[in-house]
C-alpha positions in Angstrom: -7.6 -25.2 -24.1 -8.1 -28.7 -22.3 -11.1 -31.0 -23.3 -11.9 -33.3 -20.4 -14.1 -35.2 -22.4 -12.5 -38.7 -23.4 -11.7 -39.1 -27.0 -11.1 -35.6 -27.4 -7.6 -34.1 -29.0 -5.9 -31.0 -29.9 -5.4 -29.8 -32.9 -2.7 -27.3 -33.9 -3.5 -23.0 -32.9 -3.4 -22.4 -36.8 -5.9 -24.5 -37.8 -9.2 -23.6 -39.4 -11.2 -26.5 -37.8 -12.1 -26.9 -34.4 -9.1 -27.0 -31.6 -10.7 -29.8 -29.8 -12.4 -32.7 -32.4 -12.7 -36.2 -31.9 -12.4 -39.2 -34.5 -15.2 -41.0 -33.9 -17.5 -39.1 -30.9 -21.3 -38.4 -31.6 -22.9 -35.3 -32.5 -23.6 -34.4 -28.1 -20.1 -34.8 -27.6 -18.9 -31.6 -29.0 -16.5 -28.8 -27.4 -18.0 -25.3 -27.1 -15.7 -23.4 -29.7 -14.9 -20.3 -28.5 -11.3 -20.8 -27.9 -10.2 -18.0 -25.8 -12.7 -19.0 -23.1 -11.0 -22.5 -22.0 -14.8 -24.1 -21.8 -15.3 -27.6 -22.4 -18.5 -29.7 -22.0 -18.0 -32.1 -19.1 -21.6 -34.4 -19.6 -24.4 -34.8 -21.2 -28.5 -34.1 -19.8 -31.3 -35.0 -21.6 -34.9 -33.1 -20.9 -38.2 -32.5 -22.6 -39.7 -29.8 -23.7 -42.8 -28.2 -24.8 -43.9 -25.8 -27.3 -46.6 -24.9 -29.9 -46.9 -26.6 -32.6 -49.2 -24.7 -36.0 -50.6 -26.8 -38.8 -52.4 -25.6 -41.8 -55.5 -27.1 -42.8 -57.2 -26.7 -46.0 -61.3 -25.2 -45.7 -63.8 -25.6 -48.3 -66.1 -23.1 -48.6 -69.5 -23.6 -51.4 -70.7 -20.1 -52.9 -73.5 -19.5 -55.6 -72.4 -17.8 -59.1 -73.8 -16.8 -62.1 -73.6 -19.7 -64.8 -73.8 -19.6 -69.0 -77.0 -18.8 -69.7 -77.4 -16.3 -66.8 -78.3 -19.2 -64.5 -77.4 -19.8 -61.0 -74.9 -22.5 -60.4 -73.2 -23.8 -57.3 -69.6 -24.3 -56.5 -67.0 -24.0 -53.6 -63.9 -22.7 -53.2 -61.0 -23.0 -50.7 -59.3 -21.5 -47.9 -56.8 -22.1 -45.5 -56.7 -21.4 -41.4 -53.8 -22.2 -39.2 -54.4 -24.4 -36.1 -51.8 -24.7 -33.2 -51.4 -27.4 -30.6 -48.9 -28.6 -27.5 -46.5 -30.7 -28.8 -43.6 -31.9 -26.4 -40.2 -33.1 -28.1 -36.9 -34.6 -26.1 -33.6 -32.7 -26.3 -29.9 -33.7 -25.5 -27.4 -30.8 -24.6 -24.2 -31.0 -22.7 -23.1 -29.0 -20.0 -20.1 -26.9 -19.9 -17.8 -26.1 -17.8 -14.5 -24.2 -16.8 -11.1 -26.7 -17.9 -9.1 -27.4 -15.8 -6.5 -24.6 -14.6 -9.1 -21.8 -15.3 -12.2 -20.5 -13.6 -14.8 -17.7 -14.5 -14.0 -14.1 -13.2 -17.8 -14.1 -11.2 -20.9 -15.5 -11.1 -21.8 -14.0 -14.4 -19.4 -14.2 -16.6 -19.7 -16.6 -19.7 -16.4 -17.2 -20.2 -13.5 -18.8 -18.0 -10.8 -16.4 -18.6 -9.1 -16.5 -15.3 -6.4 -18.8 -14.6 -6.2 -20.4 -11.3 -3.0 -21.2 -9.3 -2.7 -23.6 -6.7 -1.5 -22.6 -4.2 -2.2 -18.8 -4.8 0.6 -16.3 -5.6 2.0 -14.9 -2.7 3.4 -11.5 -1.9 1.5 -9.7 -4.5 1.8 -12.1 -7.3 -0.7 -12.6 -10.2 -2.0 -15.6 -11.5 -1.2 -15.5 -15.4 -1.8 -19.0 -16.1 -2.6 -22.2 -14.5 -0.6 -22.3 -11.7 2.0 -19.8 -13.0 2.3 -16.7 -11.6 4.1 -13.3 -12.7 6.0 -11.8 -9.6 6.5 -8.3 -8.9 9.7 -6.7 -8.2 12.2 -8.3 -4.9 10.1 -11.5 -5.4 10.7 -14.5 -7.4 10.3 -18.3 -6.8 7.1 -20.1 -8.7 4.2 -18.7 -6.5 6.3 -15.7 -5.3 7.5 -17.1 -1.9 11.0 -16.1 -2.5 12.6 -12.8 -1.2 15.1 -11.3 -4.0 18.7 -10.2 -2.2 19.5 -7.5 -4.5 22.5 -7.1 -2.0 23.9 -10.3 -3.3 24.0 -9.7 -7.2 27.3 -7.5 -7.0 27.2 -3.6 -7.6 23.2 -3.5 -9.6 21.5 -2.5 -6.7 23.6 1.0 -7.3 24.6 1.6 -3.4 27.8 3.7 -3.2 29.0 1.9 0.5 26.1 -0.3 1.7 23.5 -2.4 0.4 20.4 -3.2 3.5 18.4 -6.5 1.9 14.7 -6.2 2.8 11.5 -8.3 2.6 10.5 -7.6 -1.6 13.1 -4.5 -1.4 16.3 -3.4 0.1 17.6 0.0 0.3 21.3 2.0 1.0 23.0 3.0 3.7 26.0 4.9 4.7 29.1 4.4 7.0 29.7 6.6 10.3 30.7 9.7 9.2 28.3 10.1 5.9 24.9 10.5 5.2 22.4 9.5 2.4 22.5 12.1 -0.6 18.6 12.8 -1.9 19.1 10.0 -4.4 18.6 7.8 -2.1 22.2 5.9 -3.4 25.2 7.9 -3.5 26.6 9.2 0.4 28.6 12.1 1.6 31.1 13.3 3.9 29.5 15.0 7.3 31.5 18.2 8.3 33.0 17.8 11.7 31.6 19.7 14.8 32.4 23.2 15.3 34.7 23.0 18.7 32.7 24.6 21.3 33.8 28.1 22.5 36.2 27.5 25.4 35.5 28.4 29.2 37.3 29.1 32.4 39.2 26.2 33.6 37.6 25.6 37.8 41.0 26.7 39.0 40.2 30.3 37.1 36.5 30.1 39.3 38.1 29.2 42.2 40.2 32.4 42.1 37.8 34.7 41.4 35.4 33.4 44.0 38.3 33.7 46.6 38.5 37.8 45.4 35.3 38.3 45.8 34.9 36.7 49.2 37.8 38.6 50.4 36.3 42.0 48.5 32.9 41.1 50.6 35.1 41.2 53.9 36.8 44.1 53.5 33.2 45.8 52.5 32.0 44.6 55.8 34.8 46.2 57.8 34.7 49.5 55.9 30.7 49.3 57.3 31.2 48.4 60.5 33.5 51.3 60.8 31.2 53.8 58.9 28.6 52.4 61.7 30.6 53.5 64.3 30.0 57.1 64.0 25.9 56.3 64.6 26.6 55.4 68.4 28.0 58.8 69.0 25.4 61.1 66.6 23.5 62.3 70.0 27.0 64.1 71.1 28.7 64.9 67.3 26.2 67.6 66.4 28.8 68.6 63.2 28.0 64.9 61.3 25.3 65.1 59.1 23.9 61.6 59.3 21.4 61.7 56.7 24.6 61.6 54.1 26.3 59.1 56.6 23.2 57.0 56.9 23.2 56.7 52.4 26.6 55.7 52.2 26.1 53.5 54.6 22.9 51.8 52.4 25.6 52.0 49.4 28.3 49.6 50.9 25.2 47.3 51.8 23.7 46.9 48.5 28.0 46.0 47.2 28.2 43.9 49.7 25.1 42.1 48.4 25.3 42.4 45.1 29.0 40.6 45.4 27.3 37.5 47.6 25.5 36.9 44.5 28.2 36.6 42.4 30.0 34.4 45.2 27.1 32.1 45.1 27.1 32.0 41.1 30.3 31.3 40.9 30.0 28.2 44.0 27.3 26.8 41.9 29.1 26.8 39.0 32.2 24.8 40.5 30.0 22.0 42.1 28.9 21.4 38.4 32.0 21.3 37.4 33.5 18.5 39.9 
């Protein structure tokens, strides 16, 4: 607890009178003793105030009674009857406020319990006491302005090849070749690529295209000389040209079926170049 108030001194935690006293201070100069709080009283007002004031004033009242002698006497006897009036009477009381380093929690609150750091905590930090504050983890410095390289305090960050420093953090990595295990830590071996299956060399294509192209010619002769017979079917009355005329469809659709695999195969050596 600090006491602004000049005069004022502190007196040890353990002791059974007041924390803040004074040796010679009058009675308006006293601190507000509630020593968790951190209030102190920083000046003095004076005001007036009003209020009712009662008085109690005595009331005779005479009576008759029966005297010796069965005769009437009189007397009095006496009561009493509360008055009140407006009476006004000058007060002195100081004002408190938050010492220094601490500050109340809200408008509210009664007490000034929360400490106050200038200038505030940083990266998550919390103000624990006047201008102290309590970092979290990957930050340190005395507002938390300082990033923590947990790279550079040997083998405790726990990475099994490489340490990565971040801002408040850092986190592992692994050389080409590995990958991260689930822990986050440790790393392990990738398996190496399964060869891929192997395929004809263009020299193989180029060979087989060169078949079929010489396959496709020799189809075309064998038509044009199954063809020949049509320009003589009005004098050959022994050919039977429907049977002529469907093998003759047969070589076609070979012949056609073996461009296509000509093409395919041209196609696949201009990728290949």
């Amino acid at each position: 607890m600090i006491c602004p108030t000049s005069g004022f001194y502190p007196r040890p935690a353990g002791s059974i009178r007041p924390r803040c006293s004074w040796p010679r201070a009058p009675v308006f100069e006293m601190c507000f003793l509630v020593l968790s709080h951190k209030i102190c009283p920083a000046e003095t007002r004076s005001g007036t105030i009003s209020y009712l004031e009662s008085r109690v004033q005595p009331v005779h009242q005479p009576y008759l009674t029966m005297c010796q002698g069965y005769r009437l006497c009189s007397t009095y006897r006496t009561t009493y009857k509360v008055t009140y009036h407006q009476s006004f009477k000058k007060l002195s009381r100081p004002v408190y406020t938050c010492c220094p380093g601490w500050r109340r929690p809200n408008v509210h609150a009664s007490s000034c319990s929360t400490a106050v750091c200038r200038p505030p905590c940083q990266n998550g930090g919390r103000c624990s006491a006047p201008n102290r504050c309590t970092c979290p983890l990957g930050w340190t410095g005395k507002f938390c302005q300082t990033d923590v390289d947990e790279c550079a305090a040997g083998k405790s960050h726990g990475c099994s090849q490489m340490c990565v420093n971040a801002a408040g953090s850092y986190h592992c990595a692994c050389q080409e070749g590995h990958r991260l295990r689930a822990d986050g830590k440790s790393c392990q071996a990738l398996e190496p690529p399964t060869p891929a299956p192997a395929t004809r060399t263009s020299d193989e294509m180029k060979e087989e295209a060169k078949n079929l192209k010489n396959r496709v010619e020799l189809l075309e002769q064998k038509l044009q000389l199954m063809l020949a017979p049509f320009h003589n079917l009005v004098d050959d009355v022994n050919t039977d040209p429907i049977s002529l005329l469907s093998y003759s469809f047969q070589q076609l659709d070979r012949i056609d079926s073996l461009s296509e695999q000509i093409s395919f195969l041209e196609e696949r050596l201009e990728t290949c170049k």
